[in-house]
N, CA, C and O atoms as a Tripos MOL2 file, in Angstrom:
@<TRIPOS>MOLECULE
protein
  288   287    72     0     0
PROTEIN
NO_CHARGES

@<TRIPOS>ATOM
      1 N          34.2930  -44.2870  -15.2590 N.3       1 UNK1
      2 CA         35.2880  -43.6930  -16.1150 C.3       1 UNK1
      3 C          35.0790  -44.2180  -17.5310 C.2       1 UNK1
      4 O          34.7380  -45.3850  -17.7250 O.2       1 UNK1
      5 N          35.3070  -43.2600  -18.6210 N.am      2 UNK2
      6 CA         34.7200  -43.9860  -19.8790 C.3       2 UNK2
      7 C          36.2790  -44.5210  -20.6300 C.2       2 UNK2
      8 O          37.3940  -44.3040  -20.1540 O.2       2 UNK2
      9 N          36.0190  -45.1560  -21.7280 N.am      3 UNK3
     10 CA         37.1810  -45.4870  -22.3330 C.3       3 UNK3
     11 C          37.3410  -44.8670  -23.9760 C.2       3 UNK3
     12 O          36.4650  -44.7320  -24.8310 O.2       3 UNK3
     13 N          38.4750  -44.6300  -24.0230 N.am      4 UNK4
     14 CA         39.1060  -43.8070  -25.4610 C.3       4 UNK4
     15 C          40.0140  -44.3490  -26.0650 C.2       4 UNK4
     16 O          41.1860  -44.3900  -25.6910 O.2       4 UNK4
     17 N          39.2640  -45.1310  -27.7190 N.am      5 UNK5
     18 CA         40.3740  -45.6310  -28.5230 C.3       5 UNK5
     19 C          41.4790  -44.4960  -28.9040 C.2       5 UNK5
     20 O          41.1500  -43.3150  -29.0150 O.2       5 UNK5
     21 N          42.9520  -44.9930  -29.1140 N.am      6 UNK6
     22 CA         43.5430  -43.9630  -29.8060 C.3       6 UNK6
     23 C          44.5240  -44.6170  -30.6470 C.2       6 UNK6
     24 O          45.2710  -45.4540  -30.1390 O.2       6 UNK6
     25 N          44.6120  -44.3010  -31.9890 N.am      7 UNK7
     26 CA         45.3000  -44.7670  -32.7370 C.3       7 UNK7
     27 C          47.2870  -44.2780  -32.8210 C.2       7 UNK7
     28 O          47.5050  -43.1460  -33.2540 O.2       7 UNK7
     29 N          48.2240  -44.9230  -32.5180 N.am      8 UNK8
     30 CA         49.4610  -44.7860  -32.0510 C.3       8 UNK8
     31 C          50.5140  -45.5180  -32.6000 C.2       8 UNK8
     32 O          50.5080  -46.7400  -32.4550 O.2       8 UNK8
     33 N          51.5770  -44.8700  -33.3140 N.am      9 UNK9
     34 CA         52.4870  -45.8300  -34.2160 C.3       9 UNK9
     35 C          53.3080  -46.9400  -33.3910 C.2       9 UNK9
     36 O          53.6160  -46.6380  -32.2390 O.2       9 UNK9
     37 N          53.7080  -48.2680  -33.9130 N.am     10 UNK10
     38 CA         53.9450  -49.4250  -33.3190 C.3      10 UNK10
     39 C          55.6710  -48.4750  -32.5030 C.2      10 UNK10
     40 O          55.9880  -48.6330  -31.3240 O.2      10 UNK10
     41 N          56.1300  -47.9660  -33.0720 N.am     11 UNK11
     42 CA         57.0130  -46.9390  -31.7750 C.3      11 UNK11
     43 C          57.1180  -46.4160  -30.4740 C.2      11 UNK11
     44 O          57.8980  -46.4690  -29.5230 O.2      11 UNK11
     45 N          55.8270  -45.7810  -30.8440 N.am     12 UNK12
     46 CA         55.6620  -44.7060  -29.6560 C.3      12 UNK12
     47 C          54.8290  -45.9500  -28.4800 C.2      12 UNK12
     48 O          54.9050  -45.8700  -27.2540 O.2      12 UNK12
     49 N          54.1890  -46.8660  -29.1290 N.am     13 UNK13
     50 CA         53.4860  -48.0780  -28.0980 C.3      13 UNK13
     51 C          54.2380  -48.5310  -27.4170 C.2      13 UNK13
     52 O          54.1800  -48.5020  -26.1880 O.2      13 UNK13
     53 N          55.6550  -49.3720  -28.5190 N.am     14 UNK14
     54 CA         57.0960  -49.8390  -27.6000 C.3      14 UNK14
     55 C          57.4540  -48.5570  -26.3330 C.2      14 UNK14
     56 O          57.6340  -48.8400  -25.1480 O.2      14 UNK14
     57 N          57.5020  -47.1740  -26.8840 N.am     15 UNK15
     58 CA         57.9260  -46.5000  -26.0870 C.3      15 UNK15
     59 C          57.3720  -46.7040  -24.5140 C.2      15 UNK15
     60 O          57.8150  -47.0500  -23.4190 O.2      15 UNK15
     61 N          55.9360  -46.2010  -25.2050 N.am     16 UNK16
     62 CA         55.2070  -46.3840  -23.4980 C.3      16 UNK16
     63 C          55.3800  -47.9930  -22.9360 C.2      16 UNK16
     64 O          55.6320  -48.1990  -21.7490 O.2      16 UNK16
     65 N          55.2770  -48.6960  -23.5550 N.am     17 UNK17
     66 CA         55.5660  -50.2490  -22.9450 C.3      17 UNK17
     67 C          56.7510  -50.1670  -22.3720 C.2      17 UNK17
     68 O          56.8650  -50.6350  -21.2390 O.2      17 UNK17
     69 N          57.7160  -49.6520  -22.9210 N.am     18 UNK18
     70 CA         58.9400  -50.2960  -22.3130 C.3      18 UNK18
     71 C          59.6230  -49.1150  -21.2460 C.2      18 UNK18
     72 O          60.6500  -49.3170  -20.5990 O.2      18 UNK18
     73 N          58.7970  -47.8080  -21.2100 N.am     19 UNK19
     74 CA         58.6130  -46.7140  -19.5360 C.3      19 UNK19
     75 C          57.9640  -47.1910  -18.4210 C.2      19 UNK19
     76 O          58.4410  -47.0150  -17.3000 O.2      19 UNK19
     77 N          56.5090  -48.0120  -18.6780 N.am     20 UNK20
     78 CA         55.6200  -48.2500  -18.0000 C.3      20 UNK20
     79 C          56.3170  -49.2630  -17.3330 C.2      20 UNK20
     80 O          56.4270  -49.0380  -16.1280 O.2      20 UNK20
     81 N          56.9320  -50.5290  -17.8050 N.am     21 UNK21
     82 CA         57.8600  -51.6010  -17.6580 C.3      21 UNK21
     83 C          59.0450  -51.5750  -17.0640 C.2      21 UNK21
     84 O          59.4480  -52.6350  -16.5850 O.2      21 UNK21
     85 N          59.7230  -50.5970  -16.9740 N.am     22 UNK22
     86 CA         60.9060  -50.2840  -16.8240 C.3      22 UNK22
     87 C          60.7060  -49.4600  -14.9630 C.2      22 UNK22
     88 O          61.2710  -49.5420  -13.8730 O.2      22 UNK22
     89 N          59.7960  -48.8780  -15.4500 N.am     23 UNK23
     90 CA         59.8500  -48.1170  -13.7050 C.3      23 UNK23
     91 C          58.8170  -48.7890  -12.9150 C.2      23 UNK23
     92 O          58.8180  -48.6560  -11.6910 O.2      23 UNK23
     93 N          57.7460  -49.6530  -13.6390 N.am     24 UNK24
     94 CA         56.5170  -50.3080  -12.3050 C.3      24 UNK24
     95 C          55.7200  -49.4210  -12.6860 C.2      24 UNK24
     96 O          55.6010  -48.7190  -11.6810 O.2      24 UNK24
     97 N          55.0160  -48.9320  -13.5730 N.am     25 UNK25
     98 CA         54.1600  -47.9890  -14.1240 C.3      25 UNK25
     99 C          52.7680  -48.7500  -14.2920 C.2      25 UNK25
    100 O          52.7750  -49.9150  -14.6880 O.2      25 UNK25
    101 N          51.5490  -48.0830  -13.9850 N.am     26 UNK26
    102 CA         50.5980  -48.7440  -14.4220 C.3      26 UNK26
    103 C          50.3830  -47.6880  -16.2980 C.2      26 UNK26
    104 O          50.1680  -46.5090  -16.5800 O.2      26 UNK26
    105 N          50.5060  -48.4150  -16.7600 N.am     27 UNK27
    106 CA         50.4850  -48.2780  -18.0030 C.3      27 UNK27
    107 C          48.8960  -47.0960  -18.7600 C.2      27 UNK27
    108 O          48.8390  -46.2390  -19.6420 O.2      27 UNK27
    109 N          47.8470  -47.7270  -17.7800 N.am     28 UNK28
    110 CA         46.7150  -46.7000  -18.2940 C.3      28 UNK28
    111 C          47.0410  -45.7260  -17.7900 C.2      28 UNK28
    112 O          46.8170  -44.7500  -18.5050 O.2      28 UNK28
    113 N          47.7550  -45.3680  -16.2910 N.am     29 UNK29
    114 CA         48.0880  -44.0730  -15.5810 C.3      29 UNK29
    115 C          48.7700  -42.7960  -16.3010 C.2      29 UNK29
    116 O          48.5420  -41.5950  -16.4430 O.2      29 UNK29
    117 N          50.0410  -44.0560  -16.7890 N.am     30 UNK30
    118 CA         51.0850  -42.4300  -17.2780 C.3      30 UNK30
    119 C          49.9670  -41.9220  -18.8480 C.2      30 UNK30
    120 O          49.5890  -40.8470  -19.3120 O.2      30 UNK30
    121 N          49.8440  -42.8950  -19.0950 N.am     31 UNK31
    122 CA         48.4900  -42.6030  -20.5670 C.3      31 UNK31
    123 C          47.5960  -41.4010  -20.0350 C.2      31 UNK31
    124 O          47.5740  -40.2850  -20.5540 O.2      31 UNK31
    125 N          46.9960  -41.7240  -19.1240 N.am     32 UNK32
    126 CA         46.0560  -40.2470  -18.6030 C.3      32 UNK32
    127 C          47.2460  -39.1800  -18.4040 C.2      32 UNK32
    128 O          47.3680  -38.3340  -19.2900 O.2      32 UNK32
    129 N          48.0040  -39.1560  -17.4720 N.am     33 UNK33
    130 CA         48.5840  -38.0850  -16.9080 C.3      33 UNK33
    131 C          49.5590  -37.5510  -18.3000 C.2      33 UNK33
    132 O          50.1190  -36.4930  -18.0110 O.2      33 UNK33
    133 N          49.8130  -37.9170  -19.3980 N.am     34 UNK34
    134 CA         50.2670  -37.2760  -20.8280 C.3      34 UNK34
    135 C          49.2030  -36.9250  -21.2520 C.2      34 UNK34
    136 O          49.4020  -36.0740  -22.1190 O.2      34 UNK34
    137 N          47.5190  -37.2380  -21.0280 N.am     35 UNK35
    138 CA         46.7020  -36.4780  -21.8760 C.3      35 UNK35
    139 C          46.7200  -35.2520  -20.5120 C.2      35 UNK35
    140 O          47.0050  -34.1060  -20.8600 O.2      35 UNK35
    141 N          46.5370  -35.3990  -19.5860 N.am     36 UNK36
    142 CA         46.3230  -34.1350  -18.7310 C.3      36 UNK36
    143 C          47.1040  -33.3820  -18.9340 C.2      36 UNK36
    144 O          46.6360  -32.2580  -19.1090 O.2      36 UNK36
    145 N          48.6260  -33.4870  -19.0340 N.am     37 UNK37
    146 CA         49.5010  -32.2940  -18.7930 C.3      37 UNK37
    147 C          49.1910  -32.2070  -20.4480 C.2      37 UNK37
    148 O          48.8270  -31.0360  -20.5570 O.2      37 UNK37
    149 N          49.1510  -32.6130  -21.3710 N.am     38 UNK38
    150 CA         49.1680  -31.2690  -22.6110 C.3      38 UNK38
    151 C          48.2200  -31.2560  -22.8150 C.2      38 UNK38
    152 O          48.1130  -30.7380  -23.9270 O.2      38 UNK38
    153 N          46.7880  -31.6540  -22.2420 N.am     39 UNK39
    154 CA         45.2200  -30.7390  -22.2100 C.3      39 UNK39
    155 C          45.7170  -29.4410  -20.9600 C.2      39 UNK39
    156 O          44.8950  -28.5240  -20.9670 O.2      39 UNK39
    157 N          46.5640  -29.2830  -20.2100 N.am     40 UNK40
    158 CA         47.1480  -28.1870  -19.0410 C.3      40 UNK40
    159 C          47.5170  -27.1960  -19.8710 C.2      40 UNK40
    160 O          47.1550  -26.0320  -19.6990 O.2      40 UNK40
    161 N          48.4230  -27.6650  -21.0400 N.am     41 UNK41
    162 CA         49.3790  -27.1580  -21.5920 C.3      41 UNK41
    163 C          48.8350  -26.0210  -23.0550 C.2      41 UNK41
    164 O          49.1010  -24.9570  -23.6130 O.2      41 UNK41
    165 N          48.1640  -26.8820  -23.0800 N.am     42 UNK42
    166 CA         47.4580  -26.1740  -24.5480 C.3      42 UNK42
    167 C          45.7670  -25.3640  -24.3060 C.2      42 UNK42
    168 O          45.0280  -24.8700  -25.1580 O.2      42 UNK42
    169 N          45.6130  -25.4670  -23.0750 N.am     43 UNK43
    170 CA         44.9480  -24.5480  -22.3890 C.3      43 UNK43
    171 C          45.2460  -22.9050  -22.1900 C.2      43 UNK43
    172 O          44.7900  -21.8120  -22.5270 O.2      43 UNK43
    173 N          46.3180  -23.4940  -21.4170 N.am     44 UNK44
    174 CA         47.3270  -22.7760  -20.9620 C.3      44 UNK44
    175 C          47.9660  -21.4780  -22.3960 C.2      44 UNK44
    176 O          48.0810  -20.2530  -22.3700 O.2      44 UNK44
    177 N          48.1680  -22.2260  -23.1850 N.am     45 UNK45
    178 CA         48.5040  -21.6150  -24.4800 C.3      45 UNK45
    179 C          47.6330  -20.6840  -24.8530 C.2      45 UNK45
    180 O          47.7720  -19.4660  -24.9660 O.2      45 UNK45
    181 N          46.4300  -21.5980  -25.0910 N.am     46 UNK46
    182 CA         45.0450  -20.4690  -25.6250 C.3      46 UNK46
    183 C          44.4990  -19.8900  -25.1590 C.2      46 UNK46
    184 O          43.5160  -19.4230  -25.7340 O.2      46 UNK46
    185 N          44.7720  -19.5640  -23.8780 N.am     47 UNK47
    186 CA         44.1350  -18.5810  -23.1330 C.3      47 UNK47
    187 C          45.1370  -17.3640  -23.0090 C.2      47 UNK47
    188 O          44.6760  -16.2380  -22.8200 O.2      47 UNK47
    189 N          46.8150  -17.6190  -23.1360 N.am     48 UNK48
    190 CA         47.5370  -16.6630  -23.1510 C.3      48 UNK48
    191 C          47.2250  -15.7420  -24.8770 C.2      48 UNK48
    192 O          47.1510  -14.5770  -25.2690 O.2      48 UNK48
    193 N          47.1450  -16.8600  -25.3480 N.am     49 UNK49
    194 CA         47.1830  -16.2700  -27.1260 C.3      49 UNK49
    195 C          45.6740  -15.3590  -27.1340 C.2      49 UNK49
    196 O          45.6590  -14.2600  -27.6900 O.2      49 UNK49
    197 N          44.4810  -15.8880  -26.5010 N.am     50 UNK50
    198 CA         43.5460  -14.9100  -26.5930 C.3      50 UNK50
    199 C          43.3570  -13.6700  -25.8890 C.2      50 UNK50
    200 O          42.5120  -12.8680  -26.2880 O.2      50 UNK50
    201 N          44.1720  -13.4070  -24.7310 N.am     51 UNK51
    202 CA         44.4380  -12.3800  -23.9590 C.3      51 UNK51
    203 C          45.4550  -11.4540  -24.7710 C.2      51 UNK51
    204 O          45.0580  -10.2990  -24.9250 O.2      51 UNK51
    205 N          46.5020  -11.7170  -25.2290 N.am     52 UNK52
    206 CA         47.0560  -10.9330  -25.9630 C.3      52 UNK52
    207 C          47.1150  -11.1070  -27.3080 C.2      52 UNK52
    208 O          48.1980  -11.0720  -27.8930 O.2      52 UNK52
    209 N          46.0100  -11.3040  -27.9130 N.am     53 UNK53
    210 CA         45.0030  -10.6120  -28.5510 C.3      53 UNK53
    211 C          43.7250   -9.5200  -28.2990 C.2      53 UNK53
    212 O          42.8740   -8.8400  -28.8720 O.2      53 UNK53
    213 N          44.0310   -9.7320  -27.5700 N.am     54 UNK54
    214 CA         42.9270   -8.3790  -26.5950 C.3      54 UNK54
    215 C          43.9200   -6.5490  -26.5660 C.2      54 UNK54
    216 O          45.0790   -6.2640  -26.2620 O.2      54 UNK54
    217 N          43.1220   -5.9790  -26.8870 N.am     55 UNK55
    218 CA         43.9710   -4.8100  -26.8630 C.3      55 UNK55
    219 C          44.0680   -4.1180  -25.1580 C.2      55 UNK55
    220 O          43.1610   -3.9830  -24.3360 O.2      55 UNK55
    221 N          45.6390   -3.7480  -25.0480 N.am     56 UNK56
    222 CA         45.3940   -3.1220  -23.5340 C.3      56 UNK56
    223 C          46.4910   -1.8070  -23.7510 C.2      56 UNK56
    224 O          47.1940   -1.4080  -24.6800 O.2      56 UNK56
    225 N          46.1470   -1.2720  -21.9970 N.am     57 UNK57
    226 CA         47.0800    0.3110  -22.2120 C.3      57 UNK57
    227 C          48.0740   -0.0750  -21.5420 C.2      57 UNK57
    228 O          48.1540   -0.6750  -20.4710 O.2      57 UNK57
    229 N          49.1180    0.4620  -22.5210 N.am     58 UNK58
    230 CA         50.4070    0.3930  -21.8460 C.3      58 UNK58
    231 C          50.8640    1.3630  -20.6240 C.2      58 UNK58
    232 O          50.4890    2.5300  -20.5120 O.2      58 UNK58
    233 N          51.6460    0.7590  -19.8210 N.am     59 UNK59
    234 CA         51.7570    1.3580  -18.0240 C.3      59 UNK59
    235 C          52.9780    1.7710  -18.6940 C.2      59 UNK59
    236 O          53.6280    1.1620  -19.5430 O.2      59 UNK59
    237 N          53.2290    3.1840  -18.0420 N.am     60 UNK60
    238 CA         54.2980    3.8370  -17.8460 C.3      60 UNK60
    239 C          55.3720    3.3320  -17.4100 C.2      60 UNK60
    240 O          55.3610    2.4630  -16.5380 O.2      60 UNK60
    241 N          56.4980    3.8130  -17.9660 N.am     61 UNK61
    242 CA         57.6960    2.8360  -17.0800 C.3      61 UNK61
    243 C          57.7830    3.1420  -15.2780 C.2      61 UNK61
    244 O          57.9920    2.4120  -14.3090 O.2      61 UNK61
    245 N          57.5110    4.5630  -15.4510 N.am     62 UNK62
    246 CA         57.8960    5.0070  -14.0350 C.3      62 UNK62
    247 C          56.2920    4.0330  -12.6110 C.2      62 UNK62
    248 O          56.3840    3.7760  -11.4110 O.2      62 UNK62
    249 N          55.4080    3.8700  -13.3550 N.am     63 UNK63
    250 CA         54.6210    2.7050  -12.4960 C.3      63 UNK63
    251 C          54.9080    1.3810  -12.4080 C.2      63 UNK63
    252 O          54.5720    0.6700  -11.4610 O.2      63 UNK63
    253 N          55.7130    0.9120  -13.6710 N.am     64 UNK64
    254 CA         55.8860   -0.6550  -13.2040 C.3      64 UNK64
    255 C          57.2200   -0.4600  -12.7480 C.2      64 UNK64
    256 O          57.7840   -1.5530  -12.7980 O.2      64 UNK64
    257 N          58.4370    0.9500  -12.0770 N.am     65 UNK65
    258 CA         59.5340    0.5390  -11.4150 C.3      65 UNK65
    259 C          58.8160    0.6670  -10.0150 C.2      65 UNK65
    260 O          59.2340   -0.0460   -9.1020 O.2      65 UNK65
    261 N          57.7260    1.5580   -9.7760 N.am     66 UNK66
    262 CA         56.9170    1.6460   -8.3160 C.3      66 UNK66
    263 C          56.7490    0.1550   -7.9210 C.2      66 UNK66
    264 O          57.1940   -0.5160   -6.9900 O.2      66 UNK66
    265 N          55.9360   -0.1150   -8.9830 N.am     67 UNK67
    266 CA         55.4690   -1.7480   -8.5420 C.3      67 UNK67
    267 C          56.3820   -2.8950   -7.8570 C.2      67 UNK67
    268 O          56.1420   -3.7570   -7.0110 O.2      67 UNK67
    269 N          57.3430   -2.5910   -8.4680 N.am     68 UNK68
    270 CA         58.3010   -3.4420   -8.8190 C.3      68 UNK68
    271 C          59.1570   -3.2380   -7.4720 C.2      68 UNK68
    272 O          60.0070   -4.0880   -7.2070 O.2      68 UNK68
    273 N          58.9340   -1.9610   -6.4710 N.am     69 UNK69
    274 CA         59.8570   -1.6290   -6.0260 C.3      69 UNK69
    275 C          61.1600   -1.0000   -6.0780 C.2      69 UNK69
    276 O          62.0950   -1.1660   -5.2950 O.2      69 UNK69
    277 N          61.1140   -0.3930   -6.9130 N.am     70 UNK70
    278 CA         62.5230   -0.0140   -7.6650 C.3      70 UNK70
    279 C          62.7890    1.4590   -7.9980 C.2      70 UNK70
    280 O          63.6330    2.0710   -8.6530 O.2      70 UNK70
    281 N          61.4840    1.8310   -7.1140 N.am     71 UNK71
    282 CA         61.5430    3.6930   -7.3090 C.3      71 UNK71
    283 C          62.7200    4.3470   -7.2400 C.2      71 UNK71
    284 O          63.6380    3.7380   -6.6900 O.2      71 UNK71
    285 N          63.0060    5.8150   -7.8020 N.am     72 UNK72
    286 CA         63.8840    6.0340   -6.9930 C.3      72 UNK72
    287 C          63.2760    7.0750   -5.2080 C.2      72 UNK72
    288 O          64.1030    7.3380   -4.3350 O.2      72 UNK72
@<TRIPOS>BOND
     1     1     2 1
     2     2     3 1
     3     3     4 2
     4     3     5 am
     5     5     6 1
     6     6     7 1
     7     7     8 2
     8     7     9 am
     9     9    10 1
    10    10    11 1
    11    11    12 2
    12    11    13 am
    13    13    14 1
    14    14    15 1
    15    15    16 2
    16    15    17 am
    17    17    18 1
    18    18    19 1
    19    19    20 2
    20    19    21 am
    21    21    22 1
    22    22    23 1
    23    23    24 2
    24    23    25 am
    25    25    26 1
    26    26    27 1
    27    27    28 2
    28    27    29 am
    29    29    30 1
    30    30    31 1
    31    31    32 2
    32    31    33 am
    33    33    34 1
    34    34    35 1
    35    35    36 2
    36    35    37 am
    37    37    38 1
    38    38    39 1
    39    39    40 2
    40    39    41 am
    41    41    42 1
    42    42    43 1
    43    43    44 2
    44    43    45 am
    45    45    46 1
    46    46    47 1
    47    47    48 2
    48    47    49 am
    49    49    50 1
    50    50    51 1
    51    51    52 2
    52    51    53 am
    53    53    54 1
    54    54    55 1
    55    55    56 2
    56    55    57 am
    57    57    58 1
    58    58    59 1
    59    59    60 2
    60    59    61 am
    61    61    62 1
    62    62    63 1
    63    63    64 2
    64    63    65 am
    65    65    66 1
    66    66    67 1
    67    67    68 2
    68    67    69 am
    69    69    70 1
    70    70    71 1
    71    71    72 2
    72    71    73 am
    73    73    74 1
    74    74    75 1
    75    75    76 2
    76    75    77 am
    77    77    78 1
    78    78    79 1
    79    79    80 2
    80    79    81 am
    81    81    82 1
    82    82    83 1
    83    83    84 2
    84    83    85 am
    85    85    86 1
    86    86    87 1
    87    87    88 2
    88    87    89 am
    89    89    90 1
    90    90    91 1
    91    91    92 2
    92    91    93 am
    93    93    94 1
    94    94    95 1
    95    95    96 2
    96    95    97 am
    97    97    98 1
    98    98    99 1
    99    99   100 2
   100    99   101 am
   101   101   102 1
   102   102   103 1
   103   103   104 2
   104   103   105 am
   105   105   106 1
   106   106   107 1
   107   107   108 2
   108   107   109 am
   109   109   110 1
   110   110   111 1
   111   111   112 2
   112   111   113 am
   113   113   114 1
   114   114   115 1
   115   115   116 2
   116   115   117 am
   117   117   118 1
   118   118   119 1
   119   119   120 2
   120   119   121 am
   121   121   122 1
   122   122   123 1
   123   123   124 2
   124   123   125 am
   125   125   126 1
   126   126   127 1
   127   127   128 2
   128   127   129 am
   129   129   130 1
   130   130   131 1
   131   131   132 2
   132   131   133 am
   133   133   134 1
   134   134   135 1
   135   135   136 2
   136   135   137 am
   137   137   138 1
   138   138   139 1
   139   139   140 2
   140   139   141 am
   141   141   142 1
   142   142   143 1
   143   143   144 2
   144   143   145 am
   145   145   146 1
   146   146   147 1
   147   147   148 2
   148   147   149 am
   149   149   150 1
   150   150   151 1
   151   151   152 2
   152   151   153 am
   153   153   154 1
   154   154   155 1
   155   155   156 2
   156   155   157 am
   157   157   158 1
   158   158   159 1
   159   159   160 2
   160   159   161 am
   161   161   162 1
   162   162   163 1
   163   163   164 2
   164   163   165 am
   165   165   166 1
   166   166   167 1
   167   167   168 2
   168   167   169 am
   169   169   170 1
   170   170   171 1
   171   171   172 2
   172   171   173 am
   173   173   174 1
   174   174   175 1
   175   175   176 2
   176   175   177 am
   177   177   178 1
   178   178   179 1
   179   179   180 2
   180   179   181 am
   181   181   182 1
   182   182   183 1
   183   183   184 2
   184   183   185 am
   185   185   186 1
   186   186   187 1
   187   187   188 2
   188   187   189 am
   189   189   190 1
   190   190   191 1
   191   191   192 2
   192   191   193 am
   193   193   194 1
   194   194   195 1
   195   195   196 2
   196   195   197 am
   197   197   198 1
   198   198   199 1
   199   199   200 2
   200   199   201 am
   201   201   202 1
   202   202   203 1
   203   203   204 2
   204   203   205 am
   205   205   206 1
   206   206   207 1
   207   207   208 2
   208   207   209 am
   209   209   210 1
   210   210   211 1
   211   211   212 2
   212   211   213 am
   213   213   214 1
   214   214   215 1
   215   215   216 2
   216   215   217 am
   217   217   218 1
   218   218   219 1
   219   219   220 2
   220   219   221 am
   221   221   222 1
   222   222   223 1
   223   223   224 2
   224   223   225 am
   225   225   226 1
   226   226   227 1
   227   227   228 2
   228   227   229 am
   229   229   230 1
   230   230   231 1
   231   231   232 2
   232   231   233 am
   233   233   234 1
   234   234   235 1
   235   235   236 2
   236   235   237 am
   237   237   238 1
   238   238   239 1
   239   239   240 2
   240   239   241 am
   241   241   242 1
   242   242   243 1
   243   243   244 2
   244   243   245 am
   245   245   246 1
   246   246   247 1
   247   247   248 2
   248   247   249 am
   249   249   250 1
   250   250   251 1
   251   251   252 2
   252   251   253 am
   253   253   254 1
   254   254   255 1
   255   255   256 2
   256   255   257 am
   257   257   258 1
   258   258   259 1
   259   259   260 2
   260   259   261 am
   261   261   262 1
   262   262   263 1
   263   263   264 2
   264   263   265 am
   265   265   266 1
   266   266   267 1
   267   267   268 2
   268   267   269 am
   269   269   270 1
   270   270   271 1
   271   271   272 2
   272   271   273 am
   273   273   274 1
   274   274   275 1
   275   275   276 2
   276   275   277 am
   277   277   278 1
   278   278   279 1
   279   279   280 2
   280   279   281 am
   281   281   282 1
   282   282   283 1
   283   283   284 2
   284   283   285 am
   285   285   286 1
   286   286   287 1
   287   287   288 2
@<TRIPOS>SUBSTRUCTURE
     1 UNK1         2 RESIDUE 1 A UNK
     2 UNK2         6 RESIDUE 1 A UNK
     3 UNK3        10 RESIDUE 1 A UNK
     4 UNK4        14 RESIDUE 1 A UNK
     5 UNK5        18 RESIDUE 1 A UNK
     6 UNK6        22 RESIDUE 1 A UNK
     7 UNK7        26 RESIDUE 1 A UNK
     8 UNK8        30 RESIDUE 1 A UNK
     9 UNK9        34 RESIDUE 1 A UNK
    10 UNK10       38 RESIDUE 1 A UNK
    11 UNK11       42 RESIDUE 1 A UNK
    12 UNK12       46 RESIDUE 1 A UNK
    13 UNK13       50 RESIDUE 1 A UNK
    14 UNK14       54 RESIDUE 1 A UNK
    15 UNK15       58 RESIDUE 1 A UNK
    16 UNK16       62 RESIDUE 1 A UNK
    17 UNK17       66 RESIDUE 1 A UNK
    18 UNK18       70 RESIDUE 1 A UNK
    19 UNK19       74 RESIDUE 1 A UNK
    20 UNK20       78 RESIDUE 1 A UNK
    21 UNK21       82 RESIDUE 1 A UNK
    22 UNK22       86 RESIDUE 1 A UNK
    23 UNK23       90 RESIDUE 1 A UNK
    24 UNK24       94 RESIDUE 1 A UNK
    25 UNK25       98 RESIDUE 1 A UNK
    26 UNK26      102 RESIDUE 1 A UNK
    27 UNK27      106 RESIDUE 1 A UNK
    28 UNK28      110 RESIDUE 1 A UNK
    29 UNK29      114 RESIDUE 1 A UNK
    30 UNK30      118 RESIDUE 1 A UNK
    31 UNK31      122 RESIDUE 1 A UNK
    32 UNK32      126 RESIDUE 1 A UNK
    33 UNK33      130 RESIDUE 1 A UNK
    34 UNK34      134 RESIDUE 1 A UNK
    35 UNK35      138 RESIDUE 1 A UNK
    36 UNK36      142 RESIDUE 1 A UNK
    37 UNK37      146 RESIDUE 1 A UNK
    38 UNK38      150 RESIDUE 1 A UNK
    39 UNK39      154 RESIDUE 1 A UNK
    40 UNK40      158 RESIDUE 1 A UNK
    41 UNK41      162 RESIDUE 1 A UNK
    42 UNK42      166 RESIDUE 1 A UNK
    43 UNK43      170 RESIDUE 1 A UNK
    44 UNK44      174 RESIDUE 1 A UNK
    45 UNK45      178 RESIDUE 1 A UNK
    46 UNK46      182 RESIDUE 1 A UNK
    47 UNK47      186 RESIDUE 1 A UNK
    48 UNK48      190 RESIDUE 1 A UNK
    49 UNK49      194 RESIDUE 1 A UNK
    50 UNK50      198 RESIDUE 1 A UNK
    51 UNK51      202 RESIDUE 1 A UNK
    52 UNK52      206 RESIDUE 1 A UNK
    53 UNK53      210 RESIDUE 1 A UNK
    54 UNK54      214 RESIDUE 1 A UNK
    55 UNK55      218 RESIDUE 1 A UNK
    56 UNK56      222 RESIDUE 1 A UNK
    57 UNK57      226 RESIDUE 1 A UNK
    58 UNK58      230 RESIDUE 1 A UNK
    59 UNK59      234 RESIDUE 1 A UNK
    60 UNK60      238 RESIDUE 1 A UNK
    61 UNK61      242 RESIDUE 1 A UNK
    62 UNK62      246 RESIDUE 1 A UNK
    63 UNK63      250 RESIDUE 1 A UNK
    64 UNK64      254 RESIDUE 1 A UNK
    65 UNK65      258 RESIDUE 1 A UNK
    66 UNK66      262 RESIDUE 1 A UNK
    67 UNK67      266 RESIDUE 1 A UNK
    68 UNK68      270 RESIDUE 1 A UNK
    69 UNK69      274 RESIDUE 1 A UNK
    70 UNK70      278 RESIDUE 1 A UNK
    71 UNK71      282 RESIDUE 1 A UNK
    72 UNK72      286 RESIDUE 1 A UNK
């Protein structure tokens, strides 16, 4: 596993010190699992933002009440 300096105001350090401390946290853990969920997150984002940027055809109303179940 490699290692990553990151530069972090004397705040947000107390912060994680005193979460990690407070519940029995291994301290490098919750550090990864905050870069994973908003590398999830901002994935997640740019792939919605480049899809609709994509041009598509709009479905009739009367197919998405079919879909939907909701015919009459």
């Amino acid at each position: 596993m490699k290692s990553v300096s990151v530069r972090i105001d004397d705040d947000i350090k107390a912060r994680w010190e005193r979460l990690s401390d407070e519940h029995g946290l291994n301290a490098s853990h919750l550090m990864r699992q905050a870069i994973v969920e908003k590398l999830e997150e901002l994935e997640d984002f740019y792939t919605v933002r480049q899809r609709l940027s994509e041009p598509f055809d709009p479905v009739p109303d009367e197919d998405v009440w079919k879909r939907a179940g909701l015919a009459d």
